[in-house]
Steps between C-alpha positions, in 0.01 A plus 500: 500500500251745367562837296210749430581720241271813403507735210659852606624780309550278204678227653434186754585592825483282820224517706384311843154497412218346258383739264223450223759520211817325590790304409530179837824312409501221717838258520453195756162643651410355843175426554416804684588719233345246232156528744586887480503534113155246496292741738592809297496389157295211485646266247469174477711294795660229241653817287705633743610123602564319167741754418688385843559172359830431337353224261215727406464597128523793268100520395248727510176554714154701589224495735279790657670808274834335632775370252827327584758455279781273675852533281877313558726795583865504530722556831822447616548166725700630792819370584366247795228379268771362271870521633721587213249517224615587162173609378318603820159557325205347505112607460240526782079537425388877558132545521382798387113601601326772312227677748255806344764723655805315643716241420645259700837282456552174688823322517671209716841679451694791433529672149657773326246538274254722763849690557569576179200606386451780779846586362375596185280767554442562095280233457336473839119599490249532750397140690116628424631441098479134665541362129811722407652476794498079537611503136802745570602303747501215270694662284768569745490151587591383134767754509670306766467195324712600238766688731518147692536311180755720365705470828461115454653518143788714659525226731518204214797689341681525748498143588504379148860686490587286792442195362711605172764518736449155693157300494438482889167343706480812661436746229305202316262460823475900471405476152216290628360675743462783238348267306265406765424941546442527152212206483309682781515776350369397209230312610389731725498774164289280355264492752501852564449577119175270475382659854529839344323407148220366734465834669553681115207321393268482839153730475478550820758734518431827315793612382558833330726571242805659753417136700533287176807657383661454851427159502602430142846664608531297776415156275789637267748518808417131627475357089859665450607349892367166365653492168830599627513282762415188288804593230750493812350217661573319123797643462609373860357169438707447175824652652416222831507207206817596315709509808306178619685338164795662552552368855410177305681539205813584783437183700534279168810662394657422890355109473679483171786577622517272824428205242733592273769477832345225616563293179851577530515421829357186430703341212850513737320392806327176295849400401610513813252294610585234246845498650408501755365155499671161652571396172800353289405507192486885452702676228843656593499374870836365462660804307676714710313816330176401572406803652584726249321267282215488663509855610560595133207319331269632752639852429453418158151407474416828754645694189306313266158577676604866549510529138192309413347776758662774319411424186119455561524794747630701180207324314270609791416134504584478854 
């Protein structure tokens, strides 16, 4: 799908045609509309198809007074992507290509970031400010970084109150596949933020003052995004390995006990088994209480090993 969006009356609005300064958001082109976009704006073929590629990373590029700057940006995994994902976010490349007097955006699937930034008409600028403009946009995009990380920390309460309650697999696989969220995220920031120094630093792109201080707004928004997300994805990674030794620590404490019971089962059932014997030379087999003999040592020396267990259980010995 392709979007052409022209400068009007100081806003973008919608527009079915090319125009020499313009904003072409395009969201799982076809290859008529990518052969569209080449003929009128003559960029490059591989930057509006690297971007198209899910592998593809964040990095920075220029050729014929053409510059690409490809970034991770957040988006929602729908609910058929993922059935019953507890953190349904993930990151997708977005390709952004900065013409004289356009920009174009290339992506392989749907994001809110295009959306909200024509929602926030304050710090839209005209697509022929191609520098201000892709770095706005950037911006925006770090912005939902940190609202998605935030809603994954919301998340990881609420799930490490469950497990207070009762340690479950469930909420422990959960926990993982925030884990999992948070690690993409991450790396991806990472990338993003050494994509974005490149482009800081790059003379070929002459930025002015209004550009630079765009761009250094949006490197604040994806530094703060990264930081934050690393000190939950610690923080979730330390909470994962105390309940790992708790469900341990809980599995030690239940084979205690079933050896402590199986030692007393033991002692009554080995006497038994002595008497058990075709033999005549066994104490008490002529007494008429040999039974409660037997029965009665055996009882006796249960006793004496549930003490011995007490006591070094009291010791924590045992």
């Amino acid at each position: 799908m392709m979007t052409i969006y022209k400068w009007e009356n100081g806003g973008l609005r919608e527009t079915p045609e090319f125009s020499e300064s313009c904003w072409i958001n395009m969201v799982e082109p076809s290859t008529t509309e990518l052969e569209s976009v080449l003929s009128h704006t003559k960029v490059p073929r591989d930057f509006l198809t690297d971007p198209l590629d899910s592998g593809e990373r964040p990095r920075f590029d220029y050729e014929d007074d053409v510059s690409l700057l490809i970034v991770h940006v957040p988006r929602p995994i729908p609910p058929e992507d993922e059935e019953e994902a507890v953190s349904p976010y993930g990151t997708v490349p977005l390709g952004i290509i900065l013409c004289p007097h356009s920009v174009i955006t290339v992506c392989s699937a749907p994001t809110p970031v295009t959306s909200a930034f024509l929602d926030q008409i304050r710090r839209v600028c005209p697509p022929s400010e191609t520098y201000r403009f892709a770095f706005r946009l950037l911006w925006h995009a770090g912005v939902l970084f940190l609202r998605y990380i935030n809603d994954v920390h919301s998340r990881t309460t609420l799930l490490e109150d469950e497990l207070h309650e009762s340690i479950s697999n469930d909420v422990l696989l959960k926990l993982f596949q925030i884990e999992k969220t948070l690690v993409y995220f991450t790396t991806s920031l990472k990338a993003d933020t050494i994509a974005l120094a490149r482009a800081n630093t790059a003379r070929q792109l002459p930025l002015s003052e209004d550009d630079r201080d765009s761009l250094e707004d949006a490197m604040v928004e994806y530094q703060q995004a990264l930081e934050t997300a690393t000190i939950h994805a610690n923080i979730l990674n330390g909470t994962l390995d105390t309940f790992a030794s708790l469900i341990n620590n809980n599995l030690n404490q239940v084979m205690k006990y079933l050896t402590v019971a199986t030692i007393f089962l033991a002692v009554p059932t080995l006497v038994a088994s002595i008497y058990g014997m075709n033999l005549t030379t066994l104490p008490f087999m002529n007494s008429a209480h040999s039974f409660a003999i037997v029965m009665g040592f055996s009882t006796l020396l249960a006793v004496l090993l549930g003490v011995v267990f007490f006591v070094l259980s009291r010791k924590r010995k045992f």
